[in-house]
TIGU-976786 format. One record per residue (C-alpha): x, y, z; residue number from 1; residue in three letters. Coordinates in nm, 2 decimals. Layout:
// TIGU-976786
SITE     east    north       up   num   residuo
SITE        X        Y        Z   NUM       ala
...
This chain:
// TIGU-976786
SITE     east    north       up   num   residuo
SITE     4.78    -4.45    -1.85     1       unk
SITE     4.38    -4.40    -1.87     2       unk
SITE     4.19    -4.74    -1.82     3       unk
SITE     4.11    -4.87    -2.13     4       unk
SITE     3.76    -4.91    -2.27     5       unk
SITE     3.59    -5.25    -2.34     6       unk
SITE     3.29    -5.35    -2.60     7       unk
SITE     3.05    -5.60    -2.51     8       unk
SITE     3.27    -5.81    -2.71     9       unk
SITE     3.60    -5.77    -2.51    10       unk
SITE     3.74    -6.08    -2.44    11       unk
SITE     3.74    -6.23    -2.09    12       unk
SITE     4.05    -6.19    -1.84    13       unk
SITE     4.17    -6.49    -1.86    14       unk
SITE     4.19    -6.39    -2.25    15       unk
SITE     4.34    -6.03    -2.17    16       unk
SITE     4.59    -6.17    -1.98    17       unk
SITE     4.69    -6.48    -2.18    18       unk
SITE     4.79    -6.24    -2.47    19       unk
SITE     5.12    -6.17    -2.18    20       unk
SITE     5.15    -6.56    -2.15    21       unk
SITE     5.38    -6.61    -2.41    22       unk
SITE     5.61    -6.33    -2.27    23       unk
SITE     5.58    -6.45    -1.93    24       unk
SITE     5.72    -6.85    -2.07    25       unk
SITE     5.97    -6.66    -2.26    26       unk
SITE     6.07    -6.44    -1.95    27       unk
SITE     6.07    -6.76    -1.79    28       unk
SITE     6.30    -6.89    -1.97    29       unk
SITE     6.52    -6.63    -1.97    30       unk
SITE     6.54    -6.67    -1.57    31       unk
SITE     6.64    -7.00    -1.58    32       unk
SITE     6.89    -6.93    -1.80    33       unk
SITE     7.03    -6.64    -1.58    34       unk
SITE     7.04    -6.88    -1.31    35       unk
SITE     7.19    -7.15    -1.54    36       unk
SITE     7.62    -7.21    -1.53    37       unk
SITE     7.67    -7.01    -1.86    38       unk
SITE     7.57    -6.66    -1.70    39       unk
SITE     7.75    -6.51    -1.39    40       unk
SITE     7.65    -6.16    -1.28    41       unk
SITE     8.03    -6.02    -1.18    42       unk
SITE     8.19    -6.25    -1.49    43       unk
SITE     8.10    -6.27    -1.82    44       unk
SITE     8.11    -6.58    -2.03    45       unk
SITE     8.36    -6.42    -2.24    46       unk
SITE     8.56    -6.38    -1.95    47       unk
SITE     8.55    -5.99    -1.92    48       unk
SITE     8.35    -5.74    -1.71    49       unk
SITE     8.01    -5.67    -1.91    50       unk
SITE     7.84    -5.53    -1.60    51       unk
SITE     7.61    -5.29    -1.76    52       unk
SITE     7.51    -5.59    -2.04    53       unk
SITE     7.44    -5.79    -1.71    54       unk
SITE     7.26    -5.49    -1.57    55       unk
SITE     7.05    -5.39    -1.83    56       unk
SITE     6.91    -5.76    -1.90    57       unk
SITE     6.82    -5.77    -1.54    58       unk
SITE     6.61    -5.46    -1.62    59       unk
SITE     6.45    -5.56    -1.90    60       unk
SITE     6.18    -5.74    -1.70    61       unk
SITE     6.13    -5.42    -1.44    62       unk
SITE     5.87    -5.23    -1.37    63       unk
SITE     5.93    -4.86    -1.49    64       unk
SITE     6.20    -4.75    -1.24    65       unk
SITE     6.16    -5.06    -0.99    66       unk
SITE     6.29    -5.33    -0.98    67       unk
SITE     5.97    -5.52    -0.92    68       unk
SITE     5.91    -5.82    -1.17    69       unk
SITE     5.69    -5.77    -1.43    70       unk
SITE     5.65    -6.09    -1.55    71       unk
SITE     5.56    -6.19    -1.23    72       unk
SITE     5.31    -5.91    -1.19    73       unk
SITE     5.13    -6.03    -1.47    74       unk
SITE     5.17    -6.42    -1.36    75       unk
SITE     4.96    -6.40    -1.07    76       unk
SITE     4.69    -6.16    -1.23    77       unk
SITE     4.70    -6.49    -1.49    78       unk
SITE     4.69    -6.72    -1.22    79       unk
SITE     4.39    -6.50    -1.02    80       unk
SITE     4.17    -6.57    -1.37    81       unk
SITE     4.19    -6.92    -1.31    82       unk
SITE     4.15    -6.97    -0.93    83       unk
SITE     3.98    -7.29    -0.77    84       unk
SITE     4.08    -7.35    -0.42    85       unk
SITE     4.06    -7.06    -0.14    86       unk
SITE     4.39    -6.93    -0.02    87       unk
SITE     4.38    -7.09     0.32    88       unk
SITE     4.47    -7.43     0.09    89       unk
SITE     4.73    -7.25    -0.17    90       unk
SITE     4.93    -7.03     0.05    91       unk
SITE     5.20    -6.98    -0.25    92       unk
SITE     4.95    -6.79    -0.47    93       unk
SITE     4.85    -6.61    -0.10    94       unk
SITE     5.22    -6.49    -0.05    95       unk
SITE     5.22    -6.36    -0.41    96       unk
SITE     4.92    -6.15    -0.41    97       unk
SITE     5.02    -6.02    -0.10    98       unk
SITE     5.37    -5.94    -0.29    99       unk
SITE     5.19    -5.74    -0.50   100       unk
SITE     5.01    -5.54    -0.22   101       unk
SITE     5.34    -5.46    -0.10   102       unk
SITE     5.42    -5.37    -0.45   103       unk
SITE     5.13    -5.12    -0.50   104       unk
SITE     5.34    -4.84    -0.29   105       unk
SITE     5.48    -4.78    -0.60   106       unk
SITE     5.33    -4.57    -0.85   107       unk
SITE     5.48    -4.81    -1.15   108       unk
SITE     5.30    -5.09    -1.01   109       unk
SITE     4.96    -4.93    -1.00   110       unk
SITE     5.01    -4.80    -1.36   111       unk
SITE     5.07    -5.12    -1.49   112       unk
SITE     4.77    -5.29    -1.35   113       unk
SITE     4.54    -5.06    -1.46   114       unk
SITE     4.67    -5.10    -1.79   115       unk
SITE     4.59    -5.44    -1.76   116       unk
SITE     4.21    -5.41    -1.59   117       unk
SITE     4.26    -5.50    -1.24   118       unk
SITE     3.99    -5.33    -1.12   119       unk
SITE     3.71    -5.50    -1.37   120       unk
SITE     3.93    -5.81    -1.28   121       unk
SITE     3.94    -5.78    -0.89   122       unk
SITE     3.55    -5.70    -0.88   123       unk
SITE     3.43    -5.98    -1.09   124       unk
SITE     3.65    -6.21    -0.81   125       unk
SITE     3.51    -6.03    -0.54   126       unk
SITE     3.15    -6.11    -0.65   127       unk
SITE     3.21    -6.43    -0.77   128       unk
SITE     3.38    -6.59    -0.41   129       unk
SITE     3.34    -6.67    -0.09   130       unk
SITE     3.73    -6.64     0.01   131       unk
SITE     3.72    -6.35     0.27   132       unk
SITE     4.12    -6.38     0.28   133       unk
SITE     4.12    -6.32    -0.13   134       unk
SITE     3.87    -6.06    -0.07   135       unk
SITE     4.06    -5.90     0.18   136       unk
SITE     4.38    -5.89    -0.04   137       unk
SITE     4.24    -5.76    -0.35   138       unk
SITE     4.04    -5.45    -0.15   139       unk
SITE     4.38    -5.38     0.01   140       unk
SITE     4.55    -5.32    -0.30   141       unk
SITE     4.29    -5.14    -0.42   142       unk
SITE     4.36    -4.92    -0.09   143       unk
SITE     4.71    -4.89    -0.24   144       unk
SITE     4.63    -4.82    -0.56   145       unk
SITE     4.41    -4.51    -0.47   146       unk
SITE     4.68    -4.33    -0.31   147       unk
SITE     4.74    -4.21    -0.69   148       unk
SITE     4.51    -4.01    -0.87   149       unk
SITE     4.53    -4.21    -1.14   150       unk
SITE     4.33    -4.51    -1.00   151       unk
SITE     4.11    -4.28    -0.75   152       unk
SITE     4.01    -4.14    -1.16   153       unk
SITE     3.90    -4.49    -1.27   154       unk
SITE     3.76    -4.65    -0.96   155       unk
SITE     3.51    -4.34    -0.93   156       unk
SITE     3.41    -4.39    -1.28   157       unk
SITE     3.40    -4.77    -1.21   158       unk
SITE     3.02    -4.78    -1.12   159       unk
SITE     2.98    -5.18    -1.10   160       unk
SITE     3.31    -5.17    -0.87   161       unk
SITE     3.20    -4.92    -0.62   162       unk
SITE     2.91    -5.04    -0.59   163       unk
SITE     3.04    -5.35    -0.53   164       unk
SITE     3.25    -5.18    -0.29   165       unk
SITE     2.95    -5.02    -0.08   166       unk
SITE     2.78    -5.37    -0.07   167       unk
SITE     3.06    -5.48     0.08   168       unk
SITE     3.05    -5.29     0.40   169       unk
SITE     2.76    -5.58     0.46   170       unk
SITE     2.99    -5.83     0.53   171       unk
SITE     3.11    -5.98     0.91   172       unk
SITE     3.47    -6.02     0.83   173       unk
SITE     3.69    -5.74     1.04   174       unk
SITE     3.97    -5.73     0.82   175       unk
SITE     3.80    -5.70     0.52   176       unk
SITE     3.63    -5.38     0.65   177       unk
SITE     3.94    -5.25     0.76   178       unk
SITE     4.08    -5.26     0.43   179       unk
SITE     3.75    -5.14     0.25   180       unk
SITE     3.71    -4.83     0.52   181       unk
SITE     4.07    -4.74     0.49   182       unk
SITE     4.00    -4.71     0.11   183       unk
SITE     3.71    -4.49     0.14   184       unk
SITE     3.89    -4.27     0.34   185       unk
SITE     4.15    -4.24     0.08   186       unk
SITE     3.95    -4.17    -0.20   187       unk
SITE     3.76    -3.93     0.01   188       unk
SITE     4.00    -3.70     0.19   189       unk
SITE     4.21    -3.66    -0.20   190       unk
SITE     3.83    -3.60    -0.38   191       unk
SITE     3.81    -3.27    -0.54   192       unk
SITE     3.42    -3.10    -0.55   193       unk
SITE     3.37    -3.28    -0.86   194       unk
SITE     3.48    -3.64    -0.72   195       unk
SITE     3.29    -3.60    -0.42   196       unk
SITE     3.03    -3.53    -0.61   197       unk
SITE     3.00    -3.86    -0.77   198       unk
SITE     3.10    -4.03    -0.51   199       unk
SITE     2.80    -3.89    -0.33   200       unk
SITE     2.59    -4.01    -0.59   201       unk
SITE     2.76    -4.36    -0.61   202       unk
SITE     2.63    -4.36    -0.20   203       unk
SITE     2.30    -4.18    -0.25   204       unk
SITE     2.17    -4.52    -0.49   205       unk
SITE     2.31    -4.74    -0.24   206       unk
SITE     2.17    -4.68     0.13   207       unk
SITE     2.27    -4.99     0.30   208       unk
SITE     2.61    -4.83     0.27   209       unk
SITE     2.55    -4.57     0.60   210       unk
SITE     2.34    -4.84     0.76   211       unk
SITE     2.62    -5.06     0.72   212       unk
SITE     2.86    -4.77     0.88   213       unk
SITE     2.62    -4.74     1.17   214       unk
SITE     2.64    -5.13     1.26   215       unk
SITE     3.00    -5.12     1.25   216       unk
SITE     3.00    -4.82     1.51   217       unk
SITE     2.79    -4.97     1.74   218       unk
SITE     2.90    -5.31     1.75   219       unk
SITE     3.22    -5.41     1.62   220       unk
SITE     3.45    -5.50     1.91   221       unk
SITE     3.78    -5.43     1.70   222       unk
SITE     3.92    -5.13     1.82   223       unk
SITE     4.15    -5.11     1.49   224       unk
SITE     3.80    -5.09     1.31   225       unk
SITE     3.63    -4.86     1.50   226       unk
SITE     3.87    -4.62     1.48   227       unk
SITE     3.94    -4.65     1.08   228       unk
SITE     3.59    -4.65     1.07   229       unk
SITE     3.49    -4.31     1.24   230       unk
SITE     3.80    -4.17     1.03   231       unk
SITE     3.60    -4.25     0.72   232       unk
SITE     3.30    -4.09     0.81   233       unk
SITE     3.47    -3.81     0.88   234       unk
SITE     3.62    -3.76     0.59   235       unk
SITE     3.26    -3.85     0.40   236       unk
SITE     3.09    -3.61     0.64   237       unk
SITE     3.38    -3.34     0.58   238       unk
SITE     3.35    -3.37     0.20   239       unk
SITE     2.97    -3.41     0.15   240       unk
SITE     2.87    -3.13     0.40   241       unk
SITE     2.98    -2.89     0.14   242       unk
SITE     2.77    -3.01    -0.19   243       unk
SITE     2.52    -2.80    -0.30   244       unk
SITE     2.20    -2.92    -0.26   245       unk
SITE     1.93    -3.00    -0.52   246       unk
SITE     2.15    -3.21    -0.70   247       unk
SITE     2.00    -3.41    -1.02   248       unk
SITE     2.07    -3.78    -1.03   249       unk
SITE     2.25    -3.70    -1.37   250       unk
SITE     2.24    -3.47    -1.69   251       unk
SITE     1.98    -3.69    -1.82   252       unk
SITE     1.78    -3.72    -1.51   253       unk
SITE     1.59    -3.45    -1.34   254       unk
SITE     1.52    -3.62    -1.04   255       unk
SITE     1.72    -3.51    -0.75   256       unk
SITE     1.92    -3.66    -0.50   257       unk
SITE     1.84    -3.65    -0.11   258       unk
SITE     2.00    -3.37     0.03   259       unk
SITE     2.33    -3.41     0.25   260       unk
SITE     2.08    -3.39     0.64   261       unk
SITE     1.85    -3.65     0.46   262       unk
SITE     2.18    -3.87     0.42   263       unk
SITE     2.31    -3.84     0.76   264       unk
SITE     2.19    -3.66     1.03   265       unk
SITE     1.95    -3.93     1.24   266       unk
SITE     1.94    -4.06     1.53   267       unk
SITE     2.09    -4.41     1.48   268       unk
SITE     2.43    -4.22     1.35   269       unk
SITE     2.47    -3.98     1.65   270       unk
SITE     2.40    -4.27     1.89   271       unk
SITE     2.67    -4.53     1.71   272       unk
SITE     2.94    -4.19     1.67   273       unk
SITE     2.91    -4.18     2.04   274       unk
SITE     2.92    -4.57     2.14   275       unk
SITE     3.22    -4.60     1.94   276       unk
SITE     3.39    -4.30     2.08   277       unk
SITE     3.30    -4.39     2.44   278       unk
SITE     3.44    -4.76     2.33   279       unk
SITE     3.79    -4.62     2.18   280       unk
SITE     3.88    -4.38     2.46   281       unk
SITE     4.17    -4.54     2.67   282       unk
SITE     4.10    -4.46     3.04   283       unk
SITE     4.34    -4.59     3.30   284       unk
SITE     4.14    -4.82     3.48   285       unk
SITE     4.23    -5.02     3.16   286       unk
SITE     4.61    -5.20     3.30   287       unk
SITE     4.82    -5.23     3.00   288       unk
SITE     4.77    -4.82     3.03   289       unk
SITE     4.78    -4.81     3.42   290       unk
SITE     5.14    -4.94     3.36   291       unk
SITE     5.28    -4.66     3.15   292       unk
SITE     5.09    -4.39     3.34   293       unk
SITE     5.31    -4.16     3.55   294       unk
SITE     5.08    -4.08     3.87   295       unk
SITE     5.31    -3.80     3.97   296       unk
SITE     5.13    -3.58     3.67   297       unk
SITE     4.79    -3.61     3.81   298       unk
SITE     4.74    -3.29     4.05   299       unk
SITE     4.38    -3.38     3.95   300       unk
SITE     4.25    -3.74     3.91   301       unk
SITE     4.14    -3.77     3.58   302       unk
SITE     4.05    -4.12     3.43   303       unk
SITE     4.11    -4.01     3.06   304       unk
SITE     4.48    -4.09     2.92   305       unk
SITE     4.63    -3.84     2.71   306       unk
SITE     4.84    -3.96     2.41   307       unk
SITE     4.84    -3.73     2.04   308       unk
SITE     4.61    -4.07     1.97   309       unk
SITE     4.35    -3.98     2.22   310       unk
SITE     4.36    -3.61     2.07   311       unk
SITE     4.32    -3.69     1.71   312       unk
SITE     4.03    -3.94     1.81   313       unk
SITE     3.89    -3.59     1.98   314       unk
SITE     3.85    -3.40     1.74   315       unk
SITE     3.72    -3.62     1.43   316       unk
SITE     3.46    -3.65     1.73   317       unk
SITE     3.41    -3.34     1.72   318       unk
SITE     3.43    -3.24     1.36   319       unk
SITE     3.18    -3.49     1.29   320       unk
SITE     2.91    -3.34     1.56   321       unk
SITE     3.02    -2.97     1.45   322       unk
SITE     2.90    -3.07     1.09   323       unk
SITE     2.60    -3.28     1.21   324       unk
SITE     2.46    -2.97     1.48   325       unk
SITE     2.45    -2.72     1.19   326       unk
SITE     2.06    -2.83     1.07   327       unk
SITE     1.85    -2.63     1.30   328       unk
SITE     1.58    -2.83     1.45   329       unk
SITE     1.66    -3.11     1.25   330       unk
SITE     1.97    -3.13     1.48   331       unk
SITE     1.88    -3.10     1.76   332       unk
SITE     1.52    -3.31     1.71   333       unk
SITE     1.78    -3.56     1.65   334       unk
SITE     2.04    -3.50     1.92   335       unk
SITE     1.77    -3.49     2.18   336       unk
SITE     1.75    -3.88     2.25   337       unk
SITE     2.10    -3.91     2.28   338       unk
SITE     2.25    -3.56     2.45   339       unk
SITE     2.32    -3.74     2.80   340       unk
SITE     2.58    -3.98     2.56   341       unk
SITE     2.70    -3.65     2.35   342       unk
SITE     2.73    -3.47     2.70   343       unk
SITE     2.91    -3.80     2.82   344       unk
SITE     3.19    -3.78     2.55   345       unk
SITE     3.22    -3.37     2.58   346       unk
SITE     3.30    -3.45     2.93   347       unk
SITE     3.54    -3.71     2.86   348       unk
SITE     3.74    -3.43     2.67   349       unk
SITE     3.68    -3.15     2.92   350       unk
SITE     3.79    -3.35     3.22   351       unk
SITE     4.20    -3.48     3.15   352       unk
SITE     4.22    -3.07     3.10   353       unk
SITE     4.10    -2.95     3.41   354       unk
SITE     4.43    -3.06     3.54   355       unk
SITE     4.65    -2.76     3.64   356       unk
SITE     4.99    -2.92     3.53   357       unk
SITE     4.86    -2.97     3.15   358       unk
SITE     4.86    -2.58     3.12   359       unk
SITE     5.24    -2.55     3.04   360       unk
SITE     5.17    -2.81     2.75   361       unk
SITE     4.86    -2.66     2.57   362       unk
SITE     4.87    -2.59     2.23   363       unk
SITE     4.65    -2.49     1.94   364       unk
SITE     4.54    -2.90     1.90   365       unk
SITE     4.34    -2.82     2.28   366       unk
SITE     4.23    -2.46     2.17   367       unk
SITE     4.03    -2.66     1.85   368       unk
SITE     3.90    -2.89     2.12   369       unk
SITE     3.79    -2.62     2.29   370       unk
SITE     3.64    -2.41     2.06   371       unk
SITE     3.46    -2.73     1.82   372       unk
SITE     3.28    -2.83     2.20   373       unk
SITE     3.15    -2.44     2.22   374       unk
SITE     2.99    -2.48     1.88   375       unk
SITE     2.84    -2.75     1.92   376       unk
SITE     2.66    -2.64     2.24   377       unk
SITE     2.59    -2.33     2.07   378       unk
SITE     2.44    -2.55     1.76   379       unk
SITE     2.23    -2.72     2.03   380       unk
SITE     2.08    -2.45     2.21   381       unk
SITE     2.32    -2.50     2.50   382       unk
SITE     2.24    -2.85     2.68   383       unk
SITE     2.28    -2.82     3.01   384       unk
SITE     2.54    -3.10     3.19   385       unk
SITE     2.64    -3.04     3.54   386       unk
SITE     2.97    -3.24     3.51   387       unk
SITE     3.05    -3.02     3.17   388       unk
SITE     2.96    -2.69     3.34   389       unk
SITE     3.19    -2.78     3.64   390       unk
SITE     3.48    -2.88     3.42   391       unk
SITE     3.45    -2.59     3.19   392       unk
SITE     3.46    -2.39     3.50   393       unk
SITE     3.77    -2.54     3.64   394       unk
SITE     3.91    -2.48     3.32   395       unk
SITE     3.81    -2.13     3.26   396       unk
SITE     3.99    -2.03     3.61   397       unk
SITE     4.32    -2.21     3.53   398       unk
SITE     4.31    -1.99     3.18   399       unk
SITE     4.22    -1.70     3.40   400       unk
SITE     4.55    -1.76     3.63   401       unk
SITE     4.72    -1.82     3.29   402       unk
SITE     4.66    -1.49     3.17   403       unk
SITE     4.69    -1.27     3.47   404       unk
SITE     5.08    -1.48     3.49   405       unk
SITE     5.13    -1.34     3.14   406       unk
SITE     5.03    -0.99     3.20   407       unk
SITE     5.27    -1.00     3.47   408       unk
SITE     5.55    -1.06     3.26   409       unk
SITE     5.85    -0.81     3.19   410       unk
SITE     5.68    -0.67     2.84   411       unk
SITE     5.87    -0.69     2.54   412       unk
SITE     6.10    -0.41     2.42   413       unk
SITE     5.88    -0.30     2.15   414       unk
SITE     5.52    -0.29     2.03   415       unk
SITE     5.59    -0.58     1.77   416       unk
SITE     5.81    -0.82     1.95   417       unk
SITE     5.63    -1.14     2.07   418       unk
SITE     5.27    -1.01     1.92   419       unk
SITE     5.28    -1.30     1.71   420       unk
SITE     5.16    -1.66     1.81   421       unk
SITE     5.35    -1.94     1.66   422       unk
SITE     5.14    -2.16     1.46   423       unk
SITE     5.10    -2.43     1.70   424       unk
SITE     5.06    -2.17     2.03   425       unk
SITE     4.75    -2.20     2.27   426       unk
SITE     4.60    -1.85     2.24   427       unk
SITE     4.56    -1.80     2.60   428       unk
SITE     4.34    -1.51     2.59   429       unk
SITE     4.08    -1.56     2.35   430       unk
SITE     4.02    -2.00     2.46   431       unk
SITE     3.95    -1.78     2.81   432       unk
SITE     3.69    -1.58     2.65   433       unk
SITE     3.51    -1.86     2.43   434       unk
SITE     3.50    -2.05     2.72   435       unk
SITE     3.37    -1.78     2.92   436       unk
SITE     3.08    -1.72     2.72   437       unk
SITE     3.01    -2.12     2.68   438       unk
SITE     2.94    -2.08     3.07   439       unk
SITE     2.78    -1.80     3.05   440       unk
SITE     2.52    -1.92     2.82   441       unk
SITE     2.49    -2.28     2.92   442       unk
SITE     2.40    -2.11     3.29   443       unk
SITE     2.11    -1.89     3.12   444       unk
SITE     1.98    -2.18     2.96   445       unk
SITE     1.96    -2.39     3.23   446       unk
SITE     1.64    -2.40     3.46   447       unk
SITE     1.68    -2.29     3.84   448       unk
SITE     1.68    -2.67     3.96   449       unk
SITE     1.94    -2.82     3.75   450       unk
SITE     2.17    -2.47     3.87   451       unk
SITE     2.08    -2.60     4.27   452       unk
SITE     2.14    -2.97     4.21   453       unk
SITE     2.50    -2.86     4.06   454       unk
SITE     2.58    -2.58     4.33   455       unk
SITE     2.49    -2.75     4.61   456       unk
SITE     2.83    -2.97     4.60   457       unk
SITE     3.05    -2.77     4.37   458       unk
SITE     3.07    -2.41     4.56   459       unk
SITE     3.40    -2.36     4.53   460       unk
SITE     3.68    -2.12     4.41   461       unk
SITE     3.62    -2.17     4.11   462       unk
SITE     3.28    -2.07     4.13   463       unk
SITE     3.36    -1.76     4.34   464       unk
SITE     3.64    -1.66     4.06   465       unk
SITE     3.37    -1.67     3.81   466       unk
SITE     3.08    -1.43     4.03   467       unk
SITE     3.33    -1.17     4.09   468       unk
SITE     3.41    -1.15     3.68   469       unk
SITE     3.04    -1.21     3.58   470       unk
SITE     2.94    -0.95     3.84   471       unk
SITE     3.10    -0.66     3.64   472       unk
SITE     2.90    -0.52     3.36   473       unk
SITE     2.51    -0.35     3.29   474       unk
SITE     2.24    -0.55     3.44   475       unk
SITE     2.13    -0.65     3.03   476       unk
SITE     2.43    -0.80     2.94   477       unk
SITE     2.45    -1.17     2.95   478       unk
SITE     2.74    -1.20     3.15   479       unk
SITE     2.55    -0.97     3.46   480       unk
SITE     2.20    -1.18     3.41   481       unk
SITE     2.44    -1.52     3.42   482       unk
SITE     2.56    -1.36     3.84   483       unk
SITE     2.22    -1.26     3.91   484       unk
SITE     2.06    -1.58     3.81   485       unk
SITE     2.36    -1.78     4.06   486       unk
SITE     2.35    -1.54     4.33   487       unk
SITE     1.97    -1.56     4.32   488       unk
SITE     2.04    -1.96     4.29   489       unk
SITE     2.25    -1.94     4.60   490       unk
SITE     1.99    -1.73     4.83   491       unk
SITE     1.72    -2.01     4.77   492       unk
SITE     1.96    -2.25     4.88   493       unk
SITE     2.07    -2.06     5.17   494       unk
SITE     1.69    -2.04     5.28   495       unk
């Protein structure tokens, strides 16, 4: 059902809700004479089976096609209106309203309470107390709620809530930000154009809300934050990246909002993305992960620990610097304070696949990795980072031994068979060419000192690999000029 309007004369919610009161005592009632010696569920007091009779007055009080308790639903919204003590000295009234943030899984549940105003109900409490427990309860059933469109309609529409919401993020209390971040994120990733829309506009009047973002990246200490956190922004950058800009405040208002770069792309939010990602990357020098690390996979030390975690946490890294590197000098104006920390984490996701034994297991998740790091250099006019070129090197030549296995194979028996990658297949071939031509143009961007200081202790087979494929080609093509400038690299250092 559509949340119901109120006039400035609506009553209050203690009012709204008392109008149920009479149905709860009666419901009441009823309970206690279910549980009284004149009712038995398997025996009726007639004697004979009336089990559908039984059945159906235990549904009377359900919730659509639960068999959640309405009368209990509408109880503790009843018992929230009139609320002195904080939860820490009722924990009765705690356990019920974290019942019913259980109960908001169900779609039933959420329909009835926003037939009955939670969400004017739940803001007015947040604003009005200091309970961070209570607060934390009522913005996790919010989360809840919003995983139907339904309540993500209303709450987006509910200006005095969401902004009540994005003031929120001020507070110090972990949980509660968990709760409120996770809900973000799941308004955000379900929001149409239209929804994201307003929702940008709901965060363009309210600009403490990325500050508050930004100071949660760089100094929370709760991993489970952090990483909810950078997830939301994600899925803020992911949505708002593609609104038009020269938007008008509103129908009624010329004036325009700031555009999407004016929003976001700064300094203090590339610096906190990286802390945080460089604070949530499990390395095994860390021992609970030393202890389920098999050593006999490591052909090549790497201090990064794989798990399908690790990966996901890559690449909302990356998505968020692909979409952040796309503003010209803007970008990279604002990327230049911080590139050694954004070289630091592209390193961090080069270097666990430089080992040779990961090959077998690469699939299209590592080819994205791979492919969102080239971009971004490309964005950034190719940085120059000795310990990135080295591992993209390494890397490049394991793809190269990768493909030249493969063209040995038996070929197929016809033109079509096995032409086809699977949807989750590491394209073998063309990560070997993007990769290529990321070290090709990082080394043509790079002066002739920062090519010594990285040569002098990495001249290798790896390196030789790569000047006998760069050697081939016209002198003007940027693969030839890449040899030329190393082998006229190596003579200097030879003299």
């Amino acid at each position: 059902m559509e949340k119901d309007n109120t006039s400035e004369n609506s009553p209050t919610h203690s009012e709204k809700i008392k109008v149920q009161d009479d149905l709860v005592n009666q419901l009441e009632n009823d309970d206690n004479s279910l549980n009284g010696e004149t009712c038995n569920l398997s025996v009726h007091p007639d004697g004979t089976d009336h089990v559908e009779e039984d059945l159906a007055l235990i549904r009377g009080d359900a919730i659509g096609t639960t068999l959640y308790s309405e009368r209990f639903v509408l109880s503790t919204l009843l018992k929230l209106t009139k609320l002195e003590k904080e939860l820490s000295e009722n924990e009765t009234f705690e356990n019920d309203l974290c019942t019913i943030w259980d109960m908001t899984i169900e779609e039933d549940v959420v329909q009835l309470l926003l037939e009955h105003n939670v969400l004017e109900l739940f803001a007015d409490c947040i604003i009005a107390t200091n309970d961070k427990r209570l607060v934390e309860i009522l913005v996790g059933i919010l989360g809840n709620m919003c995983n139907f469109k339904e309540s993500r309609d209303a709450l987006v529409k509910d200006t005095s809530l969401v902004q009540t919401l994005l003031d929120l993020t001020n507070c110090s209390d972990s949980p509660t930000l968990l709760q409120l971040t996770r809900l973000f994120s799941v308004v955000l990733i379900h929001a149409d154009r239209g929804t994201a829309l307003q929702w940008y506009q709901h965060i363009s009047f309210c600009p403490d809300f990325i500050k508050n973002i930004i100071f949660i990246l760089s100094n929370s200490i709760n991993e489970q934050l952090l990483r909810q956190t950078i997830e939301t922004l994600n899925a803020i950058l992911a949505k708002f990246a593609l609104i038009e800009p020269n938007q008008k405040v509103s129908e009624n208002n010329t004036e325009l909002l700031p555009t999407f770069e004016q929003l976001f792309v700064n300094e203090s939010l590339i610096k906190a993305t990286t802390e945080a990602f460089l604070a949530l990357l499990p390395r095994k020098d860390n021992p609970e992960l030393q202890e389920n690390h098999d050593d006999d996979n490591d052909d090549v030390e790497s201090t990064i620990v794989l798990t399908q975690s690790t990966h996901n946490l890559m690449q909302i890294f990356l998505n968020i610097h692909c979409i952040l590197t796309q503003y010209d000098n803007l970008s990279q104006n604002s990327y230049f304070p911080h590139i050694e920390s954004l070289m630091d984490c592209l390193g961090c996701i080069l270097e666990p696949l430089c080992n040779p034994k990961y090959i077998e297991h690469l699939s299209n998740q590592e080819q994205d990795l791979l492919e969102s790091i080239n971009d971004i250099l490309e964005s950034l006019g190719d940085p120059f980072d000795e310990r990135c070129l080295i591992y993209a090197i390494s890397i490049w030549n394991l793809l190269r031994l990768e493909n030249e296995r493969l063209a040995r194979k038996t070929p197929p028996e016809n033109d079509f068979e096995d032409n086809i990658l699977k949807e989750d297949e590491f394209n073998f071939e063309t990560s070997y060419l993007t990769i290529l031509d990321m070290i090709v143009r990082v080394i043509n961007a790079a002066t002739n000192l920062q090519l010594e200081n990285a040569l002098k202790e990495n001249l290798d087979d790896n390196m030789r690999n790569l000047q006998s494929t760069l050697s081939i080609g016209e002198d003007d093509q940027p693969s030839k000029r890449c040899y030329l400038k190393i082998q006229n690299v190596l003579d200097n250092l030879q003299h």
